[in-house]
TORTORDO-607540 format. One record per residue (C-alpha): residue number from 1; residue in one letter; chain; x, y, z. Coordinates in Angstrom, 2 decimals. Example, Ala and Ser with C-alpha at 12.3 -4.5 7.8 and 13.67 -1.06 7.14 Angstrom:
# residues 2
     i   aa   ch         u         v         w
     1    A    A     12.30     -4.50      7.80
     2    S    A     13.67     -1.06      7.14
This chain:
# residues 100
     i   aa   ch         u         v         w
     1    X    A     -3.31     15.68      5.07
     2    X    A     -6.96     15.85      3.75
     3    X    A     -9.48     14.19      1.48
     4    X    A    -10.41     14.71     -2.07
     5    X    A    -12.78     17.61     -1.19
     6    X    A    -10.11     19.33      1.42
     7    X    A    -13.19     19.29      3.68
     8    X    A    -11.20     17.28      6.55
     9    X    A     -7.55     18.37      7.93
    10    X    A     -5.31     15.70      9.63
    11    X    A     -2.63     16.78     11.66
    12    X    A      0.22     14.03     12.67
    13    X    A      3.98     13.41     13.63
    14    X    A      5.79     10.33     11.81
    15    X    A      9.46      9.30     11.62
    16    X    A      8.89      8.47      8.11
    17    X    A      6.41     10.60      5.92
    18    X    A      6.62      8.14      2.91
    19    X    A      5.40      5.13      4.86
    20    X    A      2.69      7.15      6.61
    21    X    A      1.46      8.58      3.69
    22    X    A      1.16      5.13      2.17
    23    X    A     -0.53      3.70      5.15
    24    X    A     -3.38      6.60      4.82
    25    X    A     -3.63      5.50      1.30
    26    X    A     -4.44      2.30      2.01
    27    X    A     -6.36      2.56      4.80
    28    X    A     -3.87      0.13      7.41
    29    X    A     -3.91      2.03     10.48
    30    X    A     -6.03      5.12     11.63
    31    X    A     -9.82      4.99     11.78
    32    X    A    -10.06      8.88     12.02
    33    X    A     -8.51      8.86      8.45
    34    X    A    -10.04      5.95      6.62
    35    X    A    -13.52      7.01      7.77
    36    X    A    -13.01     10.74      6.09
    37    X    A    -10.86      9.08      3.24
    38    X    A     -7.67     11.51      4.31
    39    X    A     -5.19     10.40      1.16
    40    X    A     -4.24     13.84     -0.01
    41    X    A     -0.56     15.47      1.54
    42    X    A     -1.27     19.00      0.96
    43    X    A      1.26     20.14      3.54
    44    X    A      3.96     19.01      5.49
    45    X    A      7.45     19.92      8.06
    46    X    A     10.43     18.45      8.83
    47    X    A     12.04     18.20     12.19
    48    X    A     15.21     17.52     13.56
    49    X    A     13.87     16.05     16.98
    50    X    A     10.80     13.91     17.69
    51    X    A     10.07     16.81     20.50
    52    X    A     10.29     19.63     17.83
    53    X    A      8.10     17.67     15.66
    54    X    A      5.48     16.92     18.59
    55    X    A      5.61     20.55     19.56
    56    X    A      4.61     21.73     16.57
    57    X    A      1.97     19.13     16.16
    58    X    A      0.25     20.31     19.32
    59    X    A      0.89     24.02     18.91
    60    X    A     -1.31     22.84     15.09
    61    X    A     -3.75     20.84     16.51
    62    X    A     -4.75     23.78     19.03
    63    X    A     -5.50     26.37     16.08
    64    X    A     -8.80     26.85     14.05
    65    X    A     -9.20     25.76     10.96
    66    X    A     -9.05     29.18      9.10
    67    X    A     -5.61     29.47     10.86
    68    X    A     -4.13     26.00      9.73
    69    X    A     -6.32     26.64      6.32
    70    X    A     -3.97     29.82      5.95
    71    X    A     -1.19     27.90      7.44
    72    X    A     -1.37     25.40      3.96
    73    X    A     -2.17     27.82      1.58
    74    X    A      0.82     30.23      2.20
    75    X    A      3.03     26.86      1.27
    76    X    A      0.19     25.14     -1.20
    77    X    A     -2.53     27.82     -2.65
    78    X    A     -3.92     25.28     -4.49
    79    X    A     -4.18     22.57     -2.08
    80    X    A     -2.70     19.97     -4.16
    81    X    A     -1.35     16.92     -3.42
    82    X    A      2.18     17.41     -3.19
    83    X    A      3.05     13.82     -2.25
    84    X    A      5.29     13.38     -4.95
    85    X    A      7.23     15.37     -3.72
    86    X    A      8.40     12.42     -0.88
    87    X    A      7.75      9.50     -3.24
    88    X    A     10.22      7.46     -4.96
    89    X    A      7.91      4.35     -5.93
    90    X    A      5.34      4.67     -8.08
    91    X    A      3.40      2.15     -5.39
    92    X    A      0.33      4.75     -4.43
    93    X    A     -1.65      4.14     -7.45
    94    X    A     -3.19      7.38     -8.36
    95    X    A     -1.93      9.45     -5.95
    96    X    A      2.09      9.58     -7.57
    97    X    A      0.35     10.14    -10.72
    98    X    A     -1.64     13.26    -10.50
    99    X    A     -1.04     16.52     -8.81
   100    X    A      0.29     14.67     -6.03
């Protein structure tokens, strides 16, 4: 995920990508992300296993940012939003809207 400005890349693990998405949105859970206003999905992969999943995360989190940067844009060039993509509600405000 990132912010508005793609300045700021969060990398996480959930068991349910709508619900986290929605809880970045509105701010509920992670200081990390409120504080850099991380609302944006630009990228995202599914697992089979929770120890995939955290592999993957880790192997991620280790890389610098021009890798994960390339890593995004081979999937999402533009770095858009691609929430909507996940979402069934229209309950994100702005962000099911747009280029989500």
């Amino acid at each position: 995920m990132s912010n508005q400005w793609d300045t700021v890349y969060y990398v996480g693990v959930t068991n349910d990508l709508y619900r986290r998405v929605n809880e970045h949105r509105k701010k509920t859970n992670n200081c990390f992300t409120s504080r850099y206003n991380i609302t944006k999905l630009i990228y995202y992969e599914a697992y089979d296993t929770p120890y995939d999943a955290i592999t993957r995360e880790k192997q991620i989190k280790k890389w610098r940012r021009e890798k994960k940067l390339w890593l995004i844009k081979e999937e999402n060039p533009s770095l858009q939003d691609i929430s909507w993509q996940i979402m069934e509600r229209d309950d994100l405000g702005d962000a099911s809207a747009g280029s989500a």
